[in-house]
C-alpha positions as protocol buffer text, in pm:
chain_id: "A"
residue {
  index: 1
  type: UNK
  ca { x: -9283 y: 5336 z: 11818 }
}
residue {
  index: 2
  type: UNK
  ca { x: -9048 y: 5364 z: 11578 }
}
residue {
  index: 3
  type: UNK
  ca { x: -9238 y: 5197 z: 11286 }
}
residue {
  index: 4
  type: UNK
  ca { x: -9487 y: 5458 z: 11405 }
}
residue {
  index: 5
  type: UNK
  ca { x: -9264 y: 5745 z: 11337 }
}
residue {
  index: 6
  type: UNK
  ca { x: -9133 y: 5554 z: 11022 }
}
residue {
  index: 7
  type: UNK
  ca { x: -9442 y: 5521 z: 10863 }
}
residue {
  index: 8
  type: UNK
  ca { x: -9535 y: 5917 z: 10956 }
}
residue {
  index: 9
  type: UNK
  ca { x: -9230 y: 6001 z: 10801 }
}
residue {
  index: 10
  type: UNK
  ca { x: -9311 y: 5810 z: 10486 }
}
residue {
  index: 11
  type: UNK
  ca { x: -9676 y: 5980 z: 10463 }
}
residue {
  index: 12
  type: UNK
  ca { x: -9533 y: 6335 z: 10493 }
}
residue {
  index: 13
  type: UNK
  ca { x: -9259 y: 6266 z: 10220 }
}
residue {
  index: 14
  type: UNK
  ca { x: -9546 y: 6107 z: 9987 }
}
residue {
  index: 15
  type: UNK
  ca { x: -9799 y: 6387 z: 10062 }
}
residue {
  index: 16
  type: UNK
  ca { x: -9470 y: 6661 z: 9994 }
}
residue {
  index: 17
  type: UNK
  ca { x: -9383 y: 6518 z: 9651 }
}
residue {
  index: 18
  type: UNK
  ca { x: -9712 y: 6496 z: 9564 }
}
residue {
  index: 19
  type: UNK
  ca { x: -9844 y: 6852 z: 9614 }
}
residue {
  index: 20
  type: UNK
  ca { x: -9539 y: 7047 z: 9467 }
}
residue {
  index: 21
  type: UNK
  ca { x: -9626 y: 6871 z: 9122 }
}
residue {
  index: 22
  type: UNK
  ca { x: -9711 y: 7160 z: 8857 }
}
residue {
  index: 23
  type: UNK
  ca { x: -10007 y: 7167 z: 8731 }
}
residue {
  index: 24
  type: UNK
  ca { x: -10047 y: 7171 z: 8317 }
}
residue {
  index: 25
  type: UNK
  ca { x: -10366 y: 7416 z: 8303 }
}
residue {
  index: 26
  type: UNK
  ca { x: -10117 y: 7699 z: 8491 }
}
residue {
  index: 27
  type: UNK
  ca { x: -9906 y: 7653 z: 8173 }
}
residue {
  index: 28
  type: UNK
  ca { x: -10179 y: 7715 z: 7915 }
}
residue {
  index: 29
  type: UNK
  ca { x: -10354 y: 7963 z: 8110 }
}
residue {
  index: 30
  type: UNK
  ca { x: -9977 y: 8167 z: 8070 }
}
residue {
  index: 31
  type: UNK
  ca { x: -9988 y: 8034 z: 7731 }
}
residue {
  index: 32
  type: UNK
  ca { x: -10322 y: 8163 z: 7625 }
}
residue {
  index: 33
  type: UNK
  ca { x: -10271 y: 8509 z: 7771 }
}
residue {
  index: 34
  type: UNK
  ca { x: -9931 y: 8574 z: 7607 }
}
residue {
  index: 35
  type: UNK
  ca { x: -10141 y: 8491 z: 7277 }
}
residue {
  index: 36
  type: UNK
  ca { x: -10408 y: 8724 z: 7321 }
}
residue {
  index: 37
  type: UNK
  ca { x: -10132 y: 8978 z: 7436 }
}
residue {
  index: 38
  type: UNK
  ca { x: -9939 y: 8957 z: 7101 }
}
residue {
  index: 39
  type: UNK
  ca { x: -10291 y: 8936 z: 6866 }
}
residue {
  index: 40
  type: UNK
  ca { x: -10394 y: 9286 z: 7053 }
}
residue {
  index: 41
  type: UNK
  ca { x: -10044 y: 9417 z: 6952 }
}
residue {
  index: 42
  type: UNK
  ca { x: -10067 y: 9314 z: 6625 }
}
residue {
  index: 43
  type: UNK
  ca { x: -10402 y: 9485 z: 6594 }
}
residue {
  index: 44
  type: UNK
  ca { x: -10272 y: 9801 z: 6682 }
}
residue {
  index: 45
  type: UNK
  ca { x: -9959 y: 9789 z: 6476 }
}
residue {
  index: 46
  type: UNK
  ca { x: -9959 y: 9825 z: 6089 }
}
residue {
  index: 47
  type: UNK
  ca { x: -9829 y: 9599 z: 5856 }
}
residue {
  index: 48
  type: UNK
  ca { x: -9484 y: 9611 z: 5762 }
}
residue {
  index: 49
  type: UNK
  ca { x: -9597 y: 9628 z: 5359 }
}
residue {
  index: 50
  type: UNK
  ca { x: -9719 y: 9980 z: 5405 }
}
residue {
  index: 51
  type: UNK
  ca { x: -9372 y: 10051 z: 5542 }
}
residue {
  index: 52
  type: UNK
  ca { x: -9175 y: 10290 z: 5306 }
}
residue {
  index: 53
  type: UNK
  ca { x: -8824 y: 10275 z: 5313 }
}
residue {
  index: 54
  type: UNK
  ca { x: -8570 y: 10579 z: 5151 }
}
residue {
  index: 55
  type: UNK
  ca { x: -8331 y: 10409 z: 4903 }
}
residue {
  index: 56
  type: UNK
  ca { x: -7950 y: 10413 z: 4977 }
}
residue {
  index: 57
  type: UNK
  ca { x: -7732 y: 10711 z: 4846 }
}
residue {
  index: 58
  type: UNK
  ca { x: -7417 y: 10505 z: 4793 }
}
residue {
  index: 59
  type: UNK
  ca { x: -7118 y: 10781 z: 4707 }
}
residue {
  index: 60
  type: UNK
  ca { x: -6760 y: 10654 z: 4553 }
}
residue {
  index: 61
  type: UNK
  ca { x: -6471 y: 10568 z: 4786 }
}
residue {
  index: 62
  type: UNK
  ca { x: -6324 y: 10861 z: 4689 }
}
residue {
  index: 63
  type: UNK
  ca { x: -6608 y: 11129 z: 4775 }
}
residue {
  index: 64
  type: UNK
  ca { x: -6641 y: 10981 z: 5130 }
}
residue {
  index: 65
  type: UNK
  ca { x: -6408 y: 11148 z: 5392 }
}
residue {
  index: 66
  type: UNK
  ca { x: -6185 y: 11007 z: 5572 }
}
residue {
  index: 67
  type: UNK
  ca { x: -6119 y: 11137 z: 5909 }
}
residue {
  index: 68
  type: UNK
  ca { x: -5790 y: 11033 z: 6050 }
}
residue {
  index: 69
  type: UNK
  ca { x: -5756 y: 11050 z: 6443 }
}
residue {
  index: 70
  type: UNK
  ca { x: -5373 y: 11103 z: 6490 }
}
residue {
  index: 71
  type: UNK
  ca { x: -5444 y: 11277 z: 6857 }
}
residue {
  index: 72
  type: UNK
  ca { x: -5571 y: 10950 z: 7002 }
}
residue {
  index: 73
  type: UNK
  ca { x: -5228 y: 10734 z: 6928 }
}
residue {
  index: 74
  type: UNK
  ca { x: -5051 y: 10665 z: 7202 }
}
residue {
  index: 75
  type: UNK
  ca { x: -4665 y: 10807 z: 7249 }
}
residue {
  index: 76
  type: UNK
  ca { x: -4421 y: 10672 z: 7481 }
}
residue {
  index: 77
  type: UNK
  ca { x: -4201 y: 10986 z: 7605 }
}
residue {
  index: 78
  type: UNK
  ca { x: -3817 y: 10915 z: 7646 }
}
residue {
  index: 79
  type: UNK
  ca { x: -3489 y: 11047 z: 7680 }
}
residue {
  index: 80
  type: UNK
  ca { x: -3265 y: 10930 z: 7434 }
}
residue {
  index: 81
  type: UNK
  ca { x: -2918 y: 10858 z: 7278 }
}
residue {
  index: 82
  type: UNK
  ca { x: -2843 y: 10778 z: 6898 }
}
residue {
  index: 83
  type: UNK
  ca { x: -2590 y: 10531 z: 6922 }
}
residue {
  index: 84
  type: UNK
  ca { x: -2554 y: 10455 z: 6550 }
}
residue {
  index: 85
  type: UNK
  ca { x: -2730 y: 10654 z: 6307 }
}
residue {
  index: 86
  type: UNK
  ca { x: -2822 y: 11032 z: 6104 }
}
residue {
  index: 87
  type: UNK
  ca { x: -3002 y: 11206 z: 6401 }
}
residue {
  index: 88
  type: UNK
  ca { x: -3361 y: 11186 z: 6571 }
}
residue {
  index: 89
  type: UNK
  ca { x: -3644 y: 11371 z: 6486 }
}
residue {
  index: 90
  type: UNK
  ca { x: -3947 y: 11423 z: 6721 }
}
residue {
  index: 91
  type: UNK
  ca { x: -4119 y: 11112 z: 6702 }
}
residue {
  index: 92
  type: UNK
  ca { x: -3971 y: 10814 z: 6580 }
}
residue {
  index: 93
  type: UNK
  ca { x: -4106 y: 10459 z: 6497 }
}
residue {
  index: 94
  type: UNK
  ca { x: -3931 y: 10184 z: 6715 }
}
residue {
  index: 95
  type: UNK
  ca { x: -3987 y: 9789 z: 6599 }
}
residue {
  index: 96
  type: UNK
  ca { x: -3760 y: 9692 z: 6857 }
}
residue {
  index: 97
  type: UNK
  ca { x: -3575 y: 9672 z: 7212 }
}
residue {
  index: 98
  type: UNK
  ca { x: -3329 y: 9525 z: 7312 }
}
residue {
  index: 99
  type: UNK
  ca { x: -3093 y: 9494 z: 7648 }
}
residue {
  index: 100
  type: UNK
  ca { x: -2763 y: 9340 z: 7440 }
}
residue {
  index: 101
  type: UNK
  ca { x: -2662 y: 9591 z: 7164 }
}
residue {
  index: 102
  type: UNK
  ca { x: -2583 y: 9331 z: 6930 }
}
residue {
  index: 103
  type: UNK
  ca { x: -2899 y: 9208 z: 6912 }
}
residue {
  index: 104
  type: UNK
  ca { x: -3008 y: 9563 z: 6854 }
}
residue {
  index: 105
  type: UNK
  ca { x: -2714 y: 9590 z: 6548 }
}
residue {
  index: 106
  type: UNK
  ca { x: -2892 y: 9240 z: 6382 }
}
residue {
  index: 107
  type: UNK
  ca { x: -3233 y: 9384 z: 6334 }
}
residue {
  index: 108
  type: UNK
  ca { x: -3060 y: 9733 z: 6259 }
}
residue {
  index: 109
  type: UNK
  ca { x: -2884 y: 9547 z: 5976 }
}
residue {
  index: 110
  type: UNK
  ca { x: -3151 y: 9368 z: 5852 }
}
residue {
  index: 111
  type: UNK
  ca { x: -3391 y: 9692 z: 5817 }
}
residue {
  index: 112
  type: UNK
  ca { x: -3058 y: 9887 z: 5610 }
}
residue {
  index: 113
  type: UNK
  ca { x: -3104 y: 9578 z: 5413 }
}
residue {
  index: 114
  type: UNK
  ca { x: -3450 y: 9635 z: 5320 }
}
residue {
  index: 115
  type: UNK
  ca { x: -3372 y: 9983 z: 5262 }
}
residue {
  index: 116
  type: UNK
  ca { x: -3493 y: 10175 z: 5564 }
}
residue {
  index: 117
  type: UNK
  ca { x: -3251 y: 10379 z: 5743 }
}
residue {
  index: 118
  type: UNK
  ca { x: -3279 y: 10230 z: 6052 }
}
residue {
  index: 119
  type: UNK
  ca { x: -3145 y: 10364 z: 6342 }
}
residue {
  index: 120
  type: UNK
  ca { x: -3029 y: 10270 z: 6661 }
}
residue {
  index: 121
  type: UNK
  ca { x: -3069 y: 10454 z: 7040 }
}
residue {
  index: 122
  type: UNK
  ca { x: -2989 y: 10393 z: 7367 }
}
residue {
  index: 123
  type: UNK
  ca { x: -3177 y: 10478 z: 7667 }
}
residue {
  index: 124
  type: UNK
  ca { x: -2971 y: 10504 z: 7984 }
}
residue {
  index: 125
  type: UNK
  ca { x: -3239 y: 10544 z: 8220 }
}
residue {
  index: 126
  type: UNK
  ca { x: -3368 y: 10178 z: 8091 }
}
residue {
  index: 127
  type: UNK
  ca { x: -3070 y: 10016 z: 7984 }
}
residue {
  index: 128
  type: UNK
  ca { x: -3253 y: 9968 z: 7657 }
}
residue {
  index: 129
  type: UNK
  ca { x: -3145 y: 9969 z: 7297 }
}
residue {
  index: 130
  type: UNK
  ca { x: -3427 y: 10091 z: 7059 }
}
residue {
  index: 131
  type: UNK
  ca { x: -3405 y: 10024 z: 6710 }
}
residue {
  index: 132
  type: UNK
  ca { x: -3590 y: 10264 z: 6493 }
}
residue {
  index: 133
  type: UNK
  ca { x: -3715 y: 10271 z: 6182 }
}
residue {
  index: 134
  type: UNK
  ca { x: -3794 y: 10559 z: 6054 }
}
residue {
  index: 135
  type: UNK
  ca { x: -3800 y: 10892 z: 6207 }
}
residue {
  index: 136
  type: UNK
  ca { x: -4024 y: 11233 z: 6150 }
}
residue {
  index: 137
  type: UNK
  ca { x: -4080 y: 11574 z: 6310 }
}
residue {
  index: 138
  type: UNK
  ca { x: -4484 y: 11568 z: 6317 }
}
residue {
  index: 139
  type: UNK
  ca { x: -4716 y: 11303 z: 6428 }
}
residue {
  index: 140
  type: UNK
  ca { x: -4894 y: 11222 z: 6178 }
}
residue {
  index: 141
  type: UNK
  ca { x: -4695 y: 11124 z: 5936 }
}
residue {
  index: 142
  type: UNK
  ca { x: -4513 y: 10898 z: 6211 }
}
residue {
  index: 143
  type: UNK
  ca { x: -4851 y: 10719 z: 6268 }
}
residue {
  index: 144
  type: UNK
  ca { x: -4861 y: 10671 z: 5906 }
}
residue {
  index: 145
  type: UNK
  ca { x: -4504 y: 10490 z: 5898 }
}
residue {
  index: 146
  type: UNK
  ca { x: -4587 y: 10306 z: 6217 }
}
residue {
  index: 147
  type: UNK
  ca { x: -4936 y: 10160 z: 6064 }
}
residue {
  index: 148
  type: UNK
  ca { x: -4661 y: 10058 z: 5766 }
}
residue {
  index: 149
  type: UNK
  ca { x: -4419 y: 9914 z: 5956 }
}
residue {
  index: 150
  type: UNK
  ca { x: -4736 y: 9690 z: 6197 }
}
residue {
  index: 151
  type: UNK
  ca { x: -4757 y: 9439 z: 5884 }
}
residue {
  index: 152
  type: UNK
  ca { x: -4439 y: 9280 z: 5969 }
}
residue {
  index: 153
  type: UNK
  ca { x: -4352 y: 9447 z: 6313 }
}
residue {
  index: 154
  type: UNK
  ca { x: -4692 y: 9404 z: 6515 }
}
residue {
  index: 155
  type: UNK
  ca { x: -4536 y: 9535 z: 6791 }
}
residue {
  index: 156
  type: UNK
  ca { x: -4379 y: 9879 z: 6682 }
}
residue {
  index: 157
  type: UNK
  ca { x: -4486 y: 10221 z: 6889 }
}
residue {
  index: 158
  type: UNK
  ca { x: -4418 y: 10534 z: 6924 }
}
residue {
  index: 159
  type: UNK
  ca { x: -4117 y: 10723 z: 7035 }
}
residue {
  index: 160
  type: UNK
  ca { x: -4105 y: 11176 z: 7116 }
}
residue {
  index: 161
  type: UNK
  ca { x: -3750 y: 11232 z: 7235 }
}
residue {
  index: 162
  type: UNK
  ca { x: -3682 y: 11422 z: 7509 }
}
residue {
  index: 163
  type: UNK
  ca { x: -3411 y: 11616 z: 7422 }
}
């Protein structure tokens, strides 16, 4: 009985493996009607020599316009101290932040030293020193010093003081 069932077990697995083979004329029949697919595109399409193209208008650098999206820039909104320094303006360009102050005064120094008048605030609400760079009353012009200052600072944003 059981070589019975063995060899009936056997037959079925043969007769399986043997009828899920593919069969190579389904292939080229596919094959053959993709091609006569793309010929009767080709016949209805012209060719690409008849094709005219309009020639470039290239303009200078400087007759192009340049459109400059200052709304988009993101501003971080804070209430804040000067702790050593002339005075805030609205927005303000901040390359750093710091919890100990006198890590705050080092990169304060070293921005003097390079001839910015660098500035340095405290927010309370935080416990944050901010050292700032430069300082403005519009926008624009501190996106402009913040784009400068991304060269060496990557990481410098935004300040408008809530006063």
């Amino acid at each position: 009985m059981k070589k019975y069932m063995l060899v009936c077990a056997g037959l079925s697995l043969a007769v399986a493996f043997t009828s899920c083979k593919s069969q190579d004329s389904a292939y080229r029949k596919a094959y053959e009607k993709a091609k006569a697919q793309e010929a009767v595109i080709n016949q209805n399409t012209t060719p690409t020599e008849n094709v005219v193209v309009a020639p470039v208008e290239t303009r200078p650098y400087t007759e192009t316009p340049q459109v400059d999206n200052y709304d988009n820039v993101s501003v971080r909104s804070e209430s804040i101290t000067v702790v050593d320094g002339a005075g805030l303006k609205n927005f303000s360009v901040v390359v750093g932040s710091f919890s100990v102050k006198a890590n705050a005064e080092g990169l304060c120094q070293q921005l003097r030293n390079a001839g910015y008048g660098a500035q340095i605030a405290y927010n309370s609400a935080r416990n944050m020193y901010r050292v700032i760079a430069s300082t403005s009353d519009d926008k624009a012009s501190a996106v402009r010093s913040r784009n400068e200052f991304r060269s060496k600072y990557p990481d410098a944003w935004l300040l408008f003081n809530q006063r």
